[in-house]
Backbone and ligand atoms as CSV (ligand in chain L), in Angstrom:
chain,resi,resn,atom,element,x,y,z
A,1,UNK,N,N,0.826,-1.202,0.000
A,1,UNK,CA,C,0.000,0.000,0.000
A,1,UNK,C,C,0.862,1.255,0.000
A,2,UNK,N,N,0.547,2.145,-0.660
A,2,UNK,CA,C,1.774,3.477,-0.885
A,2,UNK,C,C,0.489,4.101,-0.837
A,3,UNK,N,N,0.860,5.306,-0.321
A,3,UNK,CA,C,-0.177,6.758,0.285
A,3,UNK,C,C,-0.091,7.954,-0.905
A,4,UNK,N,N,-0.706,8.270,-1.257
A,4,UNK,CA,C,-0.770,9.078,-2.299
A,4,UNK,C,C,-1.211,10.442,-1.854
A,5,UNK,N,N,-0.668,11.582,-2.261
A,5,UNK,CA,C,-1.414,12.687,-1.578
A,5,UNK,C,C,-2.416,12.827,-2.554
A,6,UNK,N,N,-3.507,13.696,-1.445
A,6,UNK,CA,C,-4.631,13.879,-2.129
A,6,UNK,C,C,-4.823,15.587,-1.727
A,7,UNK,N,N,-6.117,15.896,-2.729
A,7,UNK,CA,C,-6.089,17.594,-2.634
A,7,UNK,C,C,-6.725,17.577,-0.939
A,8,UNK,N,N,-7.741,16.097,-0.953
A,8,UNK,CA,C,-8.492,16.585,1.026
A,8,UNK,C,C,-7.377,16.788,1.905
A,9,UNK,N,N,-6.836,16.299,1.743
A,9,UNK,CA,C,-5.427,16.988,3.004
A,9,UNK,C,C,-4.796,17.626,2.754
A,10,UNK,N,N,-5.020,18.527,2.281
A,10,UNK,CA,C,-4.187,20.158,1.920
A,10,UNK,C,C,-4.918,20.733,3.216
A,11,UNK,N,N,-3.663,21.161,3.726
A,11,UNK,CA,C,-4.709,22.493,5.011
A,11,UNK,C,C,-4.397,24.100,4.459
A,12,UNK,N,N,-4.233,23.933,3.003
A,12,UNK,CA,C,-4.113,25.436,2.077
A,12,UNK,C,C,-3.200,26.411,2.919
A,13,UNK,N,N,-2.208,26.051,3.548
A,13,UNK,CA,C,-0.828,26.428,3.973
A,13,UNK,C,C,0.050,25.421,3.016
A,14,UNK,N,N,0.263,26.455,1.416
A,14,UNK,CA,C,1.565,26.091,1.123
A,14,UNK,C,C,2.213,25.056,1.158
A,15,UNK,N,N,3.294,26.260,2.474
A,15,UNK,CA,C,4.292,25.403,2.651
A,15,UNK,C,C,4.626,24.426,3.801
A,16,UNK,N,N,3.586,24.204,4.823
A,16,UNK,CA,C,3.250,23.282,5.207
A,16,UNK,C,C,2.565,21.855,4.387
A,17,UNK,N,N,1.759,22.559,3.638
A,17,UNK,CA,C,0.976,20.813,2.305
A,17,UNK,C,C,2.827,20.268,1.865
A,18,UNK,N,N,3.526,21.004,1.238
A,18,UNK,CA,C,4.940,20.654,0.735
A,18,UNK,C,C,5.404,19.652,1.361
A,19,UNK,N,N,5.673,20.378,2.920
A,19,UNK,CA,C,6.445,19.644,3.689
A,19,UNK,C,C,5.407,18.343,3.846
A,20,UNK,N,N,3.562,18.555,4.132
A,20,UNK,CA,C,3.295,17.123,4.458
A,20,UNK,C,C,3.885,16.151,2.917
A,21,UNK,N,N,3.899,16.323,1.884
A,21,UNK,CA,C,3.727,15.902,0.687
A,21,UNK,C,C,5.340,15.025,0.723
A,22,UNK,N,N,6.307,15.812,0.991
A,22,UNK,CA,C,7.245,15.869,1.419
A,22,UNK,C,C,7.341,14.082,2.384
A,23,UNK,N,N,6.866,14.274,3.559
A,23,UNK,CA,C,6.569,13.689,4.646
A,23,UNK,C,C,6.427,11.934,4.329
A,24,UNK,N,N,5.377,12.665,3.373
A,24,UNK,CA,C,4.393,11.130,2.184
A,24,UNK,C,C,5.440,10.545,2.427
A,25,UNK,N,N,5.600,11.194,1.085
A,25,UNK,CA,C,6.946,10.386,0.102
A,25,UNK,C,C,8.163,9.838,0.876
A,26,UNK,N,N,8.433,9.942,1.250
A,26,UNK,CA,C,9.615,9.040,2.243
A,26,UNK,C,C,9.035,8.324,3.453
A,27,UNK,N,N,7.614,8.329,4.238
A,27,UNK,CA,C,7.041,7.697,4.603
A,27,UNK,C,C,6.739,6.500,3.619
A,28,UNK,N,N,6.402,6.127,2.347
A,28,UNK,CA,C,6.438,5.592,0.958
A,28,UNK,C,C,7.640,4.839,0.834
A,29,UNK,N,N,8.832,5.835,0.732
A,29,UNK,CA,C,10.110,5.222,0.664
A,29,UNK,C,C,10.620,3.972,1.577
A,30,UNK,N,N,10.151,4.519,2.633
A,30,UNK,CA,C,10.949,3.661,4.317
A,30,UNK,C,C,9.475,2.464,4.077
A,31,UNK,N,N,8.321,2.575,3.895
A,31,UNK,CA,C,7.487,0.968,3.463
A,31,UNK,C,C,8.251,0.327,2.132
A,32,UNK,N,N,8.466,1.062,1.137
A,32,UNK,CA,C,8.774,0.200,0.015
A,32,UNK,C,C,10.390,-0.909,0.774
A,33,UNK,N,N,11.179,0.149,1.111
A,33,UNK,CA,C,12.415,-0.420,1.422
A,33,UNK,C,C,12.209,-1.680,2.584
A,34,UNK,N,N,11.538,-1.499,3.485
A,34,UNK,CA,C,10.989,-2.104,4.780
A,34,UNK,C,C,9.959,-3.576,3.705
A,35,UNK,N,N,9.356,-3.598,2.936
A,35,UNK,CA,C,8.920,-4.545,2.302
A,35,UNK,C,C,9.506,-5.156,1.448
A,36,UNK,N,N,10.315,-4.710,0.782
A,36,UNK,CA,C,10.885,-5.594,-0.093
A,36,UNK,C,C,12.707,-6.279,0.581
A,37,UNK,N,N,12.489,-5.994,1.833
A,37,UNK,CA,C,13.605,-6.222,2.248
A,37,UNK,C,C,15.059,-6.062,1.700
A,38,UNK,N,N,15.000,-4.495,1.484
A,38,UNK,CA,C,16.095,-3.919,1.439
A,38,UNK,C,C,17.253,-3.697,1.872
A,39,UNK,N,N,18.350,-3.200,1.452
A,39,UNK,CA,C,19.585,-3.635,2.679
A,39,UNK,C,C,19.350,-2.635,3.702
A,40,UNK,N,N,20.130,-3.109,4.545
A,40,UNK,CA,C,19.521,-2.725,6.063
A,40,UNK,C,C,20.094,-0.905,5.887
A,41,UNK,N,N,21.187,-0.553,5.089
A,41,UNK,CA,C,21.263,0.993,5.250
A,41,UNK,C,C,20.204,1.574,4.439
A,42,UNK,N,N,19.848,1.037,3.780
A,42,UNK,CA,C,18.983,1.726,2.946
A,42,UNK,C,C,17.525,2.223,4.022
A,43,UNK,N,N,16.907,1.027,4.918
A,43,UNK,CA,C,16.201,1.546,5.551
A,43,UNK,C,C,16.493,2.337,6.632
A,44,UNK,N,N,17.699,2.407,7.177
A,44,UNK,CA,C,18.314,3.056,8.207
A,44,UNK,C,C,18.782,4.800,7.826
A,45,UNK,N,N,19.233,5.124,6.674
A,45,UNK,CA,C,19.187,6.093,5.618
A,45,UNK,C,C,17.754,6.502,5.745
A,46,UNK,N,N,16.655,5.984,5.076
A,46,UNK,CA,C,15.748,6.828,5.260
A,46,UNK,C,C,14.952,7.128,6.975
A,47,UNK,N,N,15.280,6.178,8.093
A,47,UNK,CA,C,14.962,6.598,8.822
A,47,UNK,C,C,15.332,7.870,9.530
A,48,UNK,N,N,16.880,7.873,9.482
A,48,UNK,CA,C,17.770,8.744,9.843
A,48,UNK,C,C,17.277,10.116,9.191
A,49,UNK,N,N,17.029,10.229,7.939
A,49,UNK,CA,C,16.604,11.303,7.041
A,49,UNK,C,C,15.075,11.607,8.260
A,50,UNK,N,N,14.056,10.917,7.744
A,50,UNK,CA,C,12.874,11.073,8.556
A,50,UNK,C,C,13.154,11.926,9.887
A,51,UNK,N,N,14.181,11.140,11.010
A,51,UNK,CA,C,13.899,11.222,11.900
A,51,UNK,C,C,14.133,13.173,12.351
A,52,UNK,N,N,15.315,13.151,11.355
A,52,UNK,CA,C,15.548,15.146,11.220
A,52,UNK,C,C,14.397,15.814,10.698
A,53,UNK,N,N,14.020,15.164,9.598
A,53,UNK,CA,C,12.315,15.669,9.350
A,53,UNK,C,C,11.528,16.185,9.681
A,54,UNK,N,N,11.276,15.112,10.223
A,54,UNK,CA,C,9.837,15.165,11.451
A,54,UNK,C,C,10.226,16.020,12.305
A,55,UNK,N,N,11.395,16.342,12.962
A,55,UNK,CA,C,11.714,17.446,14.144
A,55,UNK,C,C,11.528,18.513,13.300
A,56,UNK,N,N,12.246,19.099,12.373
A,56,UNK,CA,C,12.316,20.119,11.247
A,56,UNK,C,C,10.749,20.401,11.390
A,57,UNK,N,N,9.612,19.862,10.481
A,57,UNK,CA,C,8.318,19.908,10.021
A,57,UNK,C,C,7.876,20.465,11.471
A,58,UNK,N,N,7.955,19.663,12.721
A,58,UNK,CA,C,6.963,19.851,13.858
A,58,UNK,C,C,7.472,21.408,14.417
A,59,UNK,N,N,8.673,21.602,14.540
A,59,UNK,CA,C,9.184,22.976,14.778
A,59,UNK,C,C,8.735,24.071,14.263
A,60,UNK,N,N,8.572,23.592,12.872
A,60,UNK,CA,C,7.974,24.789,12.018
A,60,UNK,C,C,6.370,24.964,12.218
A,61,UNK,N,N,5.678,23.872,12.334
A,61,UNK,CA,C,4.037,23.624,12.593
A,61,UNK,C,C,4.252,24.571,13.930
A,62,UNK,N,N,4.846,24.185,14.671
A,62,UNK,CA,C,4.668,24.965,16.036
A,62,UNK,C,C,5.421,26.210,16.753
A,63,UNK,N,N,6.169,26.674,15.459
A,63,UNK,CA,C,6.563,27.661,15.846
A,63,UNK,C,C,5.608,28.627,14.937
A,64,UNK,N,N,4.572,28.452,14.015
A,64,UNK,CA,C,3.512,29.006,13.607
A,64,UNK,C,C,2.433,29.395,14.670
A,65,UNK,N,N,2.111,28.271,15.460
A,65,UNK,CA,C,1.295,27.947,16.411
A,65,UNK,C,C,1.391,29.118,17.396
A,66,UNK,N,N,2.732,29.013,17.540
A,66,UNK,CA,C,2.868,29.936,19.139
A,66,UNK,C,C,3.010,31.641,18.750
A,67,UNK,N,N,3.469,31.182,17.169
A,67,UNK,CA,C,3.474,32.779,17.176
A,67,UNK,C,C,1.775,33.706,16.912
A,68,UNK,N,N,0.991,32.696,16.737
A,68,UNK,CA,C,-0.037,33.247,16.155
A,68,UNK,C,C,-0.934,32.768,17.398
A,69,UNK,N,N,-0.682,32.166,18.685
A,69,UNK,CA,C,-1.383,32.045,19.858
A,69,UNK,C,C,-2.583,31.072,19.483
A,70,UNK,N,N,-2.251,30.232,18.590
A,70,UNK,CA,C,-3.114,29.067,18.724
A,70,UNK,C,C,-3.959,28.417,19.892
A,71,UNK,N,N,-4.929,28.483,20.031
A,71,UNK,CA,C,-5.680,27.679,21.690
A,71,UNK,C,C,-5.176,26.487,21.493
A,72,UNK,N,N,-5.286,25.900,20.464
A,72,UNK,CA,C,-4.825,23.963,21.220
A,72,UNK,C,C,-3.467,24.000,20.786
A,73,UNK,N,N,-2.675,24.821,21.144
A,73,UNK,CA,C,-0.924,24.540,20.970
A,73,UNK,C,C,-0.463,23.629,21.597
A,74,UNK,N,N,-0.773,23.566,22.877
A,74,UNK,CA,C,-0.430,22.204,23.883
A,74,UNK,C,C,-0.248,20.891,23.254
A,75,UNK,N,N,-1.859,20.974,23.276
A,75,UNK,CA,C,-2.472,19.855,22.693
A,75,UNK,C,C,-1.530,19.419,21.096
A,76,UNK,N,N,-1.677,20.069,20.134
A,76,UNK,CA,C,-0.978,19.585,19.414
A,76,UNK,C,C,0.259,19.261,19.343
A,77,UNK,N,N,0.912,20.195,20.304
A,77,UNK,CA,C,2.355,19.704,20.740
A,77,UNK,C,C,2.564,18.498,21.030
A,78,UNK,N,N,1.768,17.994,22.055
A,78,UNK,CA,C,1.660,16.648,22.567
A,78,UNK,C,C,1.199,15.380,21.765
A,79,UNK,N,N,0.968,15.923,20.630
A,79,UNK,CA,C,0.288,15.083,19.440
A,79,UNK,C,C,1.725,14.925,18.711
A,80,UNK,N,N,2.300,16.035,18.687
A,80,UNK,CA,C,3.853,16.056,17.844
A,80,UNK,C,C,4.599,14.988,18.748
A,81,UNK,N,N,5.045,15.512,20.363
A,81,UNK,CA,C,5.684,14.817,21.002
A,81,UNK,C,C,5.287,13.609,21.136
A,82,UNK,N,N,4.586,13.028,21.055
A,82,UNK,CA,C,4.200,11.244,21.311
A,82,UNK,C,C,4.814,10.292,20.220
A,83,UNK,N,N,4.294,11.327,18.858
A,83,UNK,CA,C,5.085,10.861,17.856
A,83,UNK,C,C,6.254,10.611,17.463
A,84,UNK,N,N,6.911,11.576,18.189
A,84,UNK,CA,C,8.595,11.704,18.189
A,84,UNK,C,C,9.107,10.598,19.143
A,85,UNK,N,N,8.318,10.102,20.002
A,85,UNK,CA,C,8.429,8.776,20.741
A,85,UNK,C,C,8.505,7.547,19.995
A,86,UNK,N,N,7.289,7.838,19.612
A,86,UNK,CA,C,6.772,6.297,18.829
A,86,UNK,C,C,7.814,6.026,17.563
A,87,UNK,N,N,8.069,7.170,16.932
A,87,UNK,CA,C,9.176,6.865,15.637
A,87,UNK,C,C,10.443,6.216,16.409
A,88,UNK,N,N,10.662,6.685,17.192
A,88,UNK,CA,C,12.087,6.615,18.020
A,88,UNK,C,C,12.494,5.084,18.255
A,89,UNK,N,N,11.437,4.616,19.163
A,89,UNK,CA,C,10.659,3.363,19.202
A,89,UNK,C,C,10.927,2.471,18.008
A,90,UNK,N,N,9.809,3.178,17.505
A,90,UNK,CA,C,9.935,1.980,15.881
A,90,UNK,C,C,11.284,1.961,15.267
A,91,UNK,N,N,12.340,2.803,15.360
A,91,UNK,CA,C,12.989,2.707,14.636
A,91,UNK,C,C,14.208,2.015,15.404
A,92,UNK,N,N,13.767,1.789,16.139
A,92,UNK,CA,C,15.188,0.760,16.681
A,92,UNK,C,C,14.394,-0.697,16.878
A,93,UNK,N,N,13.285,-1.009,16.770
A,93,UNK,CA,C,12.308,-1.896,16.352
A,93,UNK,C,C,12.664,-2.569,14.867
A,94,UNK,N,N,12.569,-1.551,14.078
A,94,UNK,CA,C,12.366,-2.136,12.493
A,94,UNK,C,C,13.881,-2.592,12.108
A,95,UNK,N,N,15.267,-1.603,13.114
A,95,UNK,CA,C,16.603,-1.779,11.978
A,95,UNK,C,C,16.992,-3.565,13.122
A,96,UNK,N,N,15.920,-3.499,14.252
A,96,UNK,CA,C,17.059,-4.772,14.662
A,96,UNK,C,C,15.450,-5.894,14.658
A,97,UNK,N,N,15.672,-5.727,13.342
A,97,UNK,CA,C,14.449,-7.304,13.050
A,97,UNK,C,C,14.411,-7.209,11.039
A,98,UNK,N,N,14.564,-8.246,10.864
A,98,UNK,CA,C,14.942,-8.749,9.534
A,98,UNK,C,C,13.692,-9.120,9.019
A,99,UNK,N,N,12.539,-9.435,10.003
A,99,UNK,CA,C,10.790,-9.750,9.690
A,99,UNK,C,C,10.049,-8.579,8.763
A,100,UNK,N,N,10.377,-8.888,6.888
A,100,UNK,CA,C,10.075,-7.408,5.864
A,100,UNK,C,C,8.388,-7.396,6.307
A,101,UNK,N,N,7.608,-8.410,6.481
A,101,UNK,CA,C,6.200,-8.110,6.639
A,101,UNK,C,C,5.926,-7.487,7.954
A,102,UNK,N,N,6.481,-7.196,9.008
A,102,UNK,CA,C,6.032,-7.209,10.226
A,102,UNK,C,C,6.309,-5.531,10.046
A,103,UNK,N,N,7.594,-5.865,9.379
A,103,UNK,CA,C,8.210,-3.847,9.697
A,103,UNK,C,C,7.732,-3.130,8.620
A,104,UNK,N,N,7.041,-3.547,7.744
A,104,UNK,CA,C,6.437,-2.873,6.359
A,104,UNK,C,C,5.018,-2.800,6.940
A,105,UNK,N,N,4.513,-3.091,8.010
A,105,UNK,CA,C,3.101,-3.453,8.662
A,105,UNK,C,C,3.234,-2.245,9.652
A,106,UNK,N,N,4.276,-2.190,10.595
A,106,UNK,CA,C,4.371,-1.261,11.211
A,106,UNK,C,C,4.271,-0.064,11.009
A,107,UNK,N,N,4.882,0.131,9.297
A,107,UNK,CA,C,5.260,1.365,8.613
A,107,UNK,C,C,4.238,2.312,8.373
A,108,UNK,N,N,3.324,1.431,7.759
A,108,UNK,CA,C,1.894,1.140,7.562
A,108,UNK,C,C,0.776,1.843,8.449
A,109,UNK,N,N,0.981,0.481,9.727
A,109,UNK,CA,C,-0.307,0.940,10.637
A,109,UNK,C,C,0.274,2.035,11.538
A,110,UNK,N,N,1.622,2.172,11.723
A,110,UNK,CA,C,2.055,3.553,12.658
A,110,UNK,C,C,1.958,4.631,12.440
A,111,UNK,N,N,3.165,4.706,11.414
A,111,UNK,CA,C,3.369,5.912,10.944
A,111,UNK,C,C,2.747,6.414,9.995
A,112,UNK,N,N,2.160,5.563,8.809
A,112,UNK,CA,C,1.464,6.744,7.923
A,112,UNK,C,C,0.290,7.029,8.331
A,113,UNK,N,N,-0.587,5.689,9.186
A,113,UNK,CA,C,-2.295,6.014,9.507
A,113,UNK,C,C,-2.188,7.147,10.354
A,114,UNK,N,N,-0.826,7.546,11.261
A,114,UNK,CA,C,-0.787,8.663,12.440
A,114,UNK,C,C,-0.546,9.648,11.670
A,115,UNK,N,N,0.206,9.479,10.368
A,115,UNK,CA,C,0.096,11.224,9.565
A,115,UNK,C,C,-1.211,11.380,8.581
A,116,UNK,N,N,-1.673,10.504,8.054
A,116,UNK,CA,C,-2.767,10.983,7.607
A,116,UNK,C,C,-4.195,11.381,8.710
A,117,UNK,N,N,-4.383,10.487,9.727
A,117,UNK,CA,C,-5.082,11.102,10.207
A,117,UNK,C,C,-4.268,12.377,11.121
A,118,UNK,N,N,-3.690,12.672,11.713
A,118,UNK,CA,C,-3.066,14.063,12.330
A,118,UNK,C,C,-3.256,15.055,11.146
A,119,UNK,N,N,-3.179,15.437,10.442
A,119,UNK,CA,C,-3.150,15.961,8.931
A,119,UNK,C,C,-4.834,16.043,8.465
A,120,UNK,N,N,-5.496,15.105,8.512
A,120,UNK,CA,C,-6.653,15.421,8.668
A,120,UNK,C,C,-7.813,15.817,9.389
A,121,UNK,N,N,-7.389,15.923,10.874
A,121,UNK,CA,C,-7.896,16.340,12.142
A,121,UNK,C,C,-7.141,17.593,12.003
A,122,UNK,N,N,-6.001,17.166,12.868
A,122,UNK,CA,C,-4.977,18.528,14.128
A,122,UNK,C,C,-4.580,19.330,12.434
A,123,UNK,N,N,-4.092,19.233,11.755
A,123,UNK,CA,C,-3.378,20.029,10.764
A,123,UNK,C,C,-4.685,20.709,10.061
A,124,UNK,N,N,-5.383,20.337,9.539
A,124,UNK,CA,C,-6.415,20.590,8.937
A,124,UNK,C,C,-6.554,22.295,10.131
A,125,UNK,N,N,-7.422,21.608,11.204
A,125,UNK,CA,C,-7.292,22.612,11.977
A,125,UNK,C,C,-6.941,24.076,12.338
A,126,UNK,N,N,-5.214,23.666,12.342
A,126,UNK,CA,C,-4.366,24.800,12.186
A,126,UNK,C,C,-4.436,25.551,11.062
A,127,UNK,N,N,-4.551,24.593,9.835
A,127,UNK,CA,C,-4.640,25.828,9.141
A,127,UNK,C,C,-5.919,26.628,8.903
A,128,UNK,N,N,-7.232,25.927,9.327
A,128,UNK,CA,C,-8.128,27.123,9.206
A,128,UNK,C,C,-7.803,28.229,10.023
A,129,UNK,N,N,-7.282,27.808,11.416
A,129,UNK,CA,C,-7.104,29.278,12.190
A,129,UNK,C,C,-5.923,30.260,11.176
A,130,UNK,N,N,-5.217,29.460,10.768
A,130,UNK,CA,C,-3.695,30.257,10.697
A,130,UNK,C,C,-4.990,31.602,9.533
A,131,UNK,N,N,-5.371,30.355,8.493
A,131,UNK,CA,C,-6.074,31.827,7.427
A,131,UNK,C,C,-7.430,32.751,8.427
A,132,UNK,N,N,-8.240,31.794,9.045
A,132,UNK,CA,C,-9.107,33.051,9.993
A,132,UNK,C,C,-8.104,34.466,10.161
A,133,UNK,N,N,-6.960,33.433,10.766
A,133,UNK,CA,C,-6.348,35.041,11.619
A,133,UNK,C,C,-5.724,35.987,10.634
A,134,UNK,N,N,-5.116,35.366,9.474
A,134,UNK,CA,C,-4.368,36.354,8.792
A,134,UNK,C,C,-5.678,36.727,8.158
A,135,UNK,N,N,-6.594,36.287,7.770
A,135,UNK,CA,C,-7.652,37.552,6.816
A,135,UNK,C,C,-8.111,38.383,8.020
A,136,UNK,N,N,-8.544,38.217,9.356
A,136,UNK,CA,C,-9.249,38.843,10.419
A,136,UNK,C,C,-8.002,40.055,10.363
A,137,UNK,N,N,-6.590,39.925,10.681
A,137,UNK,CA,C,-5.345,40.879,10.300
A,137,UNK,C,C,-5.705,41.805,9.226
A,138,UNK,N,N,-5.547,41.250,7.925
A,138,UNK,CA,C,-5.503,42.357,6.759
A,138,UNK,C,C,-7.199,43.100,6.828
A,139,UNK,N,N,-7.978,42.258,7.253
A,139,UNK,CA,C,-9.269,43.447,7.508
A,139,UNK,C,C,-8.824,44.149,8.064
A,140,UNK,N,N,-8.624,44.145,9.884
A,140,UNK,CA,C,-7.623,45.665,10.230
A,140,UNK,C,C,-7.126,46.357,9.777
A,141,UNK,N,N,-6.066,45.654,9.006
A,141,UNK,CA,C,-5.029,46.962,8.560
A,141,UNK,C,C,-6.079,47.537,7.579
A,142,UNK,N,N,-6.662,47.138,6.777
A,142,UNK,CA,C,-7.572,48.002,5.503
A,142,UNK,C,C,-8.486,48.631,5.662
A,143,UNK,N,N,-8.611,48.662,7.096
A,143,UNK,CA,C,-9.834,49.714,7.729
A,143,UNK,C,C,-9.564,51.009,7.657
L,1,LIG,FE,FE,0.884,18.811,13.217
Protein backbone atom coordinates (compact mmCIF):
# COMPACT_ATOMS: atom_id res chain seq x y z
CA UNK A 1 0.00 0.00 0.00
CA UNK A 2 1.77 3.48 -0.88
CA UNK A 3 -0.18 6.76 0.29
CA UNK A 4 -0.77 9.08 -2.30
CA UNK A 5 -1.41 12.69 -1.58
CA UNK A 6 -4.63 13.88 -2.13
CA UNK A 7 -6.09 17.59 -2.63
CA UNK A 8 -8.49 16.58 1.03
CA UNK A 9 -5.43 16.99 3.00
CA UNK A 10 -4.19 20.16 1.92
CA UNK A 11 -4.71 22.49 5.01
CA UNK A 12 -4.11 25.44 2.08
CA UNK A 13 -0.83 26.43 3.97
CA UNK A 14 1.56 26.09 1.12
CA UNK A 15 4.29 25.40 2.65
CA UNK A 16 3.25 23.28 5.21
CA UNK A 17 0.98 20.81 2.30
CA UNK A 18 4.94 20.65 0.74
CA UNK A 19 6.45 19.64 3.69
CA UNK A 20 3.29 17.12 4.46
CA UNK A 21 3.73 15.90 0.69
CA UNK A 22 7.25 15.87 1.42
CA UNK A 23 6.57 13.69 4.65
CA UNK A 24 4.39 11.13 2.18
CA UNK A 25 6.95 10.39 0.10
CA UNK A 26 9.61 9.04 2.24
CA UNK A 27 7.04 7.70 4.60
CA UNK A 28 6.44 5.59 0.96
CA UNK A 29 10.11 5.22 0.66
CA UNK A 30 10.95 3.66 4.32
CA UNK A 31 7.49 0.97 3.46
CA UNK A 32 8.77 0.20 0.02
CA UNK A 33 12.42 -0.42 1.42
CA UNK A 34 10.99 -2.10 4.78
CA UNK A 35 8.92 -4.54 2.30
CA UNK A 36 10.88 -5.59 -0.09
CA UNK A 37 13.61 -6.22 2.25
CA UNK A 38 16.10 -3.92 1.44
CA UNK A 39 19.58 -3.64 2.68
CA UNK A 40 19.52 -2.73 6.06
CA UNK A 41 21.26 0.99 5.25
CA UNK A 42 18.98 1.73 2.95
CA UNK A 43 16.20 1.55 5.55
CA UNK A 44 18.31 3.06 8.21
CA UNK A 45 19.19 6.09 5.62
CA UNK A 46 15.75 6.83 5.26
CA UNK A 47 14.96 6.60 8.82
CA UNK A 48 17.77 8.74 9.84
CA UNK A 49 16.60 11.30 7.04
CA UNK A 50 12.87 11.07 8.56
CA UNK A 51 13.90 11.22 11.90
CA UNK A 52 15.55 15.15 11.22
CA UNK A 53 12.31 15.67 9.35
CA UNK A 54 9.84 15.16 11.45
CA UNK A 55 11.71 17.45 14.14
CA UNK A 56 12.32 20.12 11.25
CA UNK A 57 8.32 19.91 10.02
CA UNK A 58 6.96 19.85 13.86
CA UNK A 59 9.18 22.98 14.78
CA UNK A 60 7.97 24.79 12.02
CA UNK A 61 4.04 23.62 12.59
CA UNK A 62 4.67 24.96 16.04
CA UNK A 63 6.56 27.66 15.85
CA UNK A 64 3.51 29.01 13.61
CA UNK A 65 1.29 27.95 16.41
CA UNK A 66 2.87 29.94 19.14
CA UNK A 67 3.47 32.78 17.18
CA UNK A 68 -0.04 33.25 16.15
CA UNK A 69 -1.38 32.05 19.86
CA UNK A 70 -3.11 29.07 18.72
CA UNK A 71 -5.68 27.68 21.69
CA UNK A 72 -4.83 23.96 21.22
CA UNK A 73 -0.92 24.54 20.97
CA UNK A 74 -0.43 22.20 23.88
CA UNK A 75 -2.47 19.85 22.69
CA UNK A 76 -0.98 19.58 19.41
CA UNK A 77 2.35 19.70 20.74
CA UNK A 78 1.66 16.65 22.57
CA UNK A 79 0.29 15.08 19.44
CA UNK A 80 3.85 16.06 17.84
CA UNK A 81 5.68 14.82 21.00
CA UNK A 82 4.20 11.24 21.31
CA UNK A 83 5.09 10.86 17.86
CA UNK A 84 8.59 11.70 18.19
CA UNK A 85 8.43 8.78 20.74
CA UNK A 86 6.77 6.30 18.83
CA UNK A 87 9.18 6.86 15.64
CA UNK A 88 12.09 6.61 18.02
CA UNK A 89 10.66 3.36 19.20
CA UNK A 90 9.93 1.98 15.88
CA UNK A 91 12.99 2.71 14.64
CA UNK A 92 15.19 0.76 16.68
CA UNK A 93 12.31 -1.90 16.35
CA UNK A 94 12.37 -2.14 12.49
CA UNK A 95 16.60 -1.78 11.98
CA UNK A 96 17.06 -4.77 14.66
CA UNK A 97 14.45 -7.30 13.05
CA UNK A 98 14.94 -8.75 9.53
CA UNK A 99 10.79 -9.75 9.69
CA UNK A 100 10.08 -7.41 5.86
CA UNK A 101 6.20 -8.11 6.64
CA UNK A 102 6.03 -7.21 10.23
CA UNK A 103 8.21 -3.85 9.70
CA UNK A 104 6.44 -2.87 6.36
CA UNK A 105 3.10 -3.45 8.66
CA UNK A 106 4.37 -1.26 11.21
CA UNK A 107 5.26 1.37 8.61
CA UNK A 108 1.89 1.14 7.56
CA UNK A 109 -0.31 0.94 10.64
CA UNK A 110 2.06 3.55 12.66
CA UNK A 111 3.37 5.91 10.94
CA UNK A 112 1.46 6.74 7.92
CA UNK A 113 -2.29 6.01 9.51
CA UNK A 114 -0.79 8.66 12.44
CA UNK A 115 0.10 11.22 9.57
CA UNK A 116 -2.77 10.98 7.61
CA UNK A 117 -5.08 11.10 10.21
CA UNK A 118 -3.07 14.06 12.33
CA UNK A 119 -3.15 15.96 8.93
CA UNK A 120 -6.65 15.42 8.67
CA UNK A 121 -7.90 16.34 12.14
CA UNK A 122 -4.98 18.53 14.13
CA UNK A 123 -3.38 20.03 10.76
CA UNK A 124 -6.42 20.59 8.94
CA UNK A 125 -7.29 22.61 11.98
CA UNK A 126 -4.37 24.80 12.19
CA UNK A 127 -4.64 25.83 9.14
CA UNK A 128 -8.13 27.12 9.21
CA UNK A 129 -7.10 29.28 12.19
CA UNK A 130 -3.70 30.26 10.70
CA UNK A 131 -6.07 31.83 7.43
CA UNK A 132 -9.11 33.05 9.99
CA UNK A 133 -6.35 35.04 11.62
CA UNK A 134 -4.37 36.35 8.79
CA UNK A 135 -7.65 37.55 6.82
CA UNK A 136 -9.25 38.84 10.42
CA UNK A 137 -5.35 40.88 10.30
CA UNK A 138 -5.50 42.36 6.76
CA UNK A 139 -9.27 43.45 7.51
CA UNK A 140 -7.62 45.66 10.23
CA UNK A 141 -5.03 46.96 8.56
CA UNK A 142 -7.57 48.00 5.50
CA UNK A 143 -9.83 49.71 7.73
FE1 LIG B 1 0.88 18.81 13.22
Amino acid sequence: MFVEWKDELSIHIDEIDEQHKEFINRLNMLFRACQTGKAKEEVSDVMHFLEDYILDHFFCEETVQSILKYPDFEKHKKQHDDFVETFIDLKQKILSSTDTEKNSKLVKDVLINWLIEHIAASDKAVGAFIKETIDGRKKITSL
